[in-house]
Every structure is written in structure tokens, then in C-alpha cells.
C-alpha positions, 0 to 999 in steps of 0.5 A: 500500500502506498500515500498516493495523496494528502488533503488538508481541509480548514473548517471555520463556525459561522459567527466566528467570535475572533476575540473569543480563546475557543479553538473549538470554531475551527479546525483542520482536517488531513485526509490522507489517500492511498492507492488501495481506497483506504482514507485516514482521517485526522484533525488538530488544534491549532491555528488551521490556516498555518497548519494547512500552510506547512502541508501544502508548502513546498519544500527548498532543501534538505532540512526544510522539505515539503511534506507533501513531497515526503509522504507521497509513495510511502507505506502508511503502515510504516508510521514510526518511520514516517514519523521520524522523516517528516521530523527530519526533514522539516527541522528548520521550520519545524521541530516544534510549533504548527509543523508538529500540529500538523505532523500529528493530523498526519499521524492519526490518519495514518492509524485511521488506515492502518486499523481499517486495512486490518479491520481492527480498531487503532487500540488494538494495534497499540497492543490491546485494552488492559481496560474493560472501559474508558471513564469520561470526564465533562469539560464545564464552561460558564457564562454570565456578566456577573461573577454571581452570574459565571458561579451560577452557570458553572454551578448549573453545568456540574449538576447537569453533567452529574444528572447525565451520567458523568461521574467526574466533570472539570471546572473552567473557572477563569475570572483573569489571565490570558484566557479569561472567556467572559472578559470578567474581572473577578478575585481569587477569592470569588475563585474560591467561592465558585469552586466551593459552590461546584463541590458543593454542588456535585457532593462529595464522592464526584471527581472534580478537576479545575482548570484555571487556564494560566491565571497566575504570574507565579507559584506563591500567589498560586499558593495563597489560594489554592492552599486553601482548598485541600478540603475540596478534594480537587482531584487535578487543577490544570495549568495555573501558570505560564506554560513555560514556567517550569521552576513554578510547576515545580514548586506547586507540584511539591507543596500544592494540596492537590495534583499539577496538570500541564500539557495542552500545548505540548508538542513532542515527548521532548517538551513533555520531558521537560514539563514531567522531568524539570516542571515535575507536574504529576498529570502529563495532558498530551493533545493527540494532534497537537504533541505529534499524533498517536505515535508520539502521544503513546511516547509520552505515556510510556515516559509517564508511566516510567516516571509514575506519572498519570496521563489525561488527554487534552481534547478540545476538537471534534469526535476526529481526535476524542477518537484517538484520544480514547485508542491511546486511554484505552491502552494506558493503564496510567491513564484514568480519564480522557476529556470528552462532553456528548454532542448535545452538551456542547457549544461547538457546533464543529463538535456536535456535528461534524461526526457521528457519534463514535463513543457510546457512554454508559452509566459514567464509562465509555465502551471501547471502540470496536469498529475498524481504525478510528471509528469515525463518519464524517458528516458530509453535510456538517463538512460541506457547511463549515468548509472554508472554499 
């Protein structure tokens, strides 16, 4: 079987909110064909329009190659060493940034084929479940104008999550920092009392993550506050600093009451060396598209795992990569929980719609995906509708 042609498809929401920090309007979507019938279909999340740009370029020499140029006529099966050429070959440009995001739609789709020339679904090819199910956390955004408004709305999301099933949901409380959705202005102390409502909200034997978004500057004002919250039994709270503060990740991976959870933004097992090895977080959260597709993500597991170390899947797309999201868990026996909200639960409409339904949840947990490859339909409507021509 040989790559016989790769296309790159940028998808965008009408209404596009361009001041909103939601990457859950666009998308970038590779199919990868080949001269067997066999389509792989992979996605990523980044900016879409660079991401599309790095596939489709041409390349000028050796170490700043196309992609394109460097897949055509390649085995699909033959994903570690494509892998390594297309790191390679692109290491001027490349090495990290939109050229890994894009390496890692390339790499998904590449195990989509694998899986559906074999008629095996992609985890079984990973080397088989050692779980009989998935468990799914619920990623809860607020709104409102008023912080009484914002704590109101997350309050409302939790117990619906709760009444739906789920039996661990994430809180998105984000009154300040970069990625402050509401344009809110509010105090770590109106922080404190909105995950205090959520806890109480949910009661004690639900499993309840934070997720701040980068709010502080450094580790002791982070501390001053979340210190305070060791009774609230908050099982991980993601990124509370700048990514690249790792010295700061540190410090509140030994003295906060809770687990560090860092990783969204990561591309290769090298940055997330980095993060595990100097930044010590003790839940590594690779984005399958984002950190360089299936075969880089099971890397940084097993360096996890190694270093005893959870894994939670960042996943903020479309079925594509909650997909492979659940491939990788269901091989992971250090990873308890991947991210994931049914599609009638979510605002995107790129993730209610774009894809049929490839995960059935029951009673809290996720069966295994069963059919061939990744498991999922593209909805050719949703697609026509969002494609940007």
C-alpha cells in the first residue's frame, strides 16, 4: 500500500467570535489517500490556516522539505518511520510549533488506515485494552456578566453533567489571565467561592478537576489560594501558570494540596520531558494532534508511566481526535480519564456535528471502540457547511 495523496481541509463556525480563546470554531482536517481506497482521517488544534500552510508548502532543501513531497509513495503502515522523516526533514521550520500540529493530523490518519486495512480498531494495534472501559470526564464552561452570574452557570453545568451520567466533570473557572472567556474581572477569592459552590454542588464522592487556564504570574500567589482548598478534594487543577514556567510547576507540584496538570500545548515527548522531568507536574495532558499524533502521544505515556506519572488527554476538537484520544486511554493503564462532553452538551457546533457519534457512554464509562481504525463518519453535510472554499 502506498500515500498516493494528502488533503488538508480548514473548517471555520459561522459567527466566528475572533476575540473569543475557543479553538473549538475551527479546525483542520488531513485526509490522507492511498492507492488501495483506504482514507485516514485526522484533525488538530491549532491555528488551521498555518497548519494547512506547512502541508501544502513546498519544500527548498534538505532540512526544510515539503511534506507533501515526503509522504507521497510511502507505506502508511510504516508510521514510526514516517514519523521520524517528516521530523527530519522539516527541522528548520519545524521541530516544534504548527509543523508538529500538523505532523500529528498526519499521524492519526495514518492509524485511521492502518486499523481499517486490518479491520481492527487503532487500540488494538497499540497492543490491546488492559481496560474493560474508558471513564469520561465533562469539560464545564460558564457564562454570565456577573461573577454571581459565571458561579451560577458553572454551578448549573456540574449538576447537569452529574444528572447525565458523568461521574467526574472539570471546572473552567477563569475570572483573569490570558484566557479569561467572559472578559470578567473577578478575585481569587470569588475563585474560591465558585469552586466551593461546584463541590458543593456535585457532593462529595464526584471527581472534580479545575482548570484555571494560566491565571497566575507565579507559584506563591498560586499558593495563597489554592492552599486553601485541600478540603475540596480537587482531584487535578490544570495549568495555573505560564506554560513555560517550569521552576513554578515545580514548586506547586511539591507543596500544592492537590495534583499539577500541564500539557495542552505540548508538542513532542521532548517538551513533555521537560514539563514531567524539570516542571515535575504529576498529570502529563498530551493533545493527540497537537504533541505529534498517536505515535508520539503513546511516547509520552510510556515516559509517564516510567516516571509514575498519570496521563489525561487534552481534547478540545471534534469526535476526529476524542477518537484517538480514547485508542491511546484505552491502552494506558496510567491513564484514568480522557476529556470528552456528548454532542448535545456542547457549544461547538464543529463538535456536535461534524461526526457521528463514535463513543457510546454508559452509566459514567465509555465502551471501547470496536469498529475498524478510528471509528469515525464524517458528516458530509456538517463538512460541506463549515468548509472554508
Amino acid at each position: 500500500m502506498k500515500i498516493t495523496k494528502i488533503e488538508s481541509y480548514i473548517l471555520l463556525v459561522p459567527d466566528l467570535i475572533e476575540n473569543a480563546t475557543s479553538s473549538s470554531q475551527d479546525n483542520l482536517v488531513v485526509f490522507v489517500h492511498t492507492d488501495e481506497g483506504i482514507t485516514g482521517i485526522g484533525e488538530t488544534d491549532t491555528g488551521p490556516y498555518i497548519a494547512k500552510a506547512v502541508i501544502d508548502s513546498n519544500g527548498s532543501h534538505t532540512m526544510a522539505m515539503g511534506m507533501k513531497d515526503l509522504l507521497i509513495g510511502m507505506d502508511p503502515f510504516d508510521t514510526t518511520a514516517i514519523w521520524e522523516k517528516l521530523y527530519t526533514y522539516t527541522m528548520m521550520s519545524g521541530r516544534r510549533g504548527a509543523v508538529i500540529c500538523a505532523m500529528g493530523a498526519i499521524d492519526m490518519a495514518l492509524w485511521d488506515i492502518k486499523g481499517k486495512a486490518l479491520g481492527l480498531p487503532v487500540y488494538k494495534l497499540l497492543g490491546g485494552s488492559n481496560k474493560e472501559h474508558i471513564v469520561p470526564y465533562a469539560s464545564l464552561q460558564p457564562h454570565g456578566n456577573t461573577v454571581a452570574e459565571y458561579r451560577d452557570s458553572l454551578v448549573r453545568w456540574a449538576k447537569e453533567a452529574k444528572d447525565y451520567g458523568f461521574t467526574a466533570a472539570k471546572m473552567e473557572c477563569t475570572l483573569n489571565g490570558p484566557y479569561n472567556h467572559s472578559g470578567l474581572i473577578g478575585t481569587d477569592e470569588d475563585l474560591t467561592e465558585i469552586i466551593t459552590a461546584c463541590r458543593e454542588a456535585v457532593g462529595p464522592d464526584f471527581t472534580m478537576m479545575v482548570d484555571v487556564q494560566y491565571l497566575w504570574y507565579d507559584a506563591k500567589t498560586a499558593l495563597r489560594t489554592i492552599s486553601k482548598w485541600e478540603d475540596l478534594d480537587i482531584f487535578f487543577l490544570e495549568t495555573p501558570l505560564a506554560i513555560d514556567n517550569l521552576e513554578g510547576y515545580s514548586i506547586l507540584s511539591r507543596e500544592a494540596p492537590m495534583r499539577i496538570a500541564a500539557g495542552e500545548w505540548q508538542n513532542t515527548r521532548f517538551e513533555f520531558l521537560d514539563l514531567m522531568d524539570n516542571g515535575k507536574i504529576d498529570v502529563a495532558q498530551p493533545d493527540i494532534g497537537r504533541v505529534g499524533g498517536i505515535t508520539e502521544a503513546m511516547r509520552v505515556c510510556h515516559i509517564a508511566q516510567d516516571r509514575g506519572r498519570l496521563i489525561v488527554p487534552h481534547c478540545w476538537k471534534t469526535g476526529i481526535g476524542i477518537a484517538a484520544s480514547a485508542h491511546v486511554a484505552a491502552v494506558t493503564p496510567n491513564c484514568p480519564f480522557i476529556e470528552y462532553l456528548p454532542a448535545h452538551l456542547c457549544d461547538s457546533l464543529l463538535r456536535a456535528e461534524l461526526t457521528e457519534e463514535p463513543l457510546v457512554m454508559e452509566n459514567g464509562k465509555l465502551r471501547l471502540p470496536e469498529k475498524p481504525g478510528l471509528g469515525i463518519t464524517i458528516n458530509e453535510d456538517a463538512f460541506e457547511r463549515y468548509l472554508v472554499k
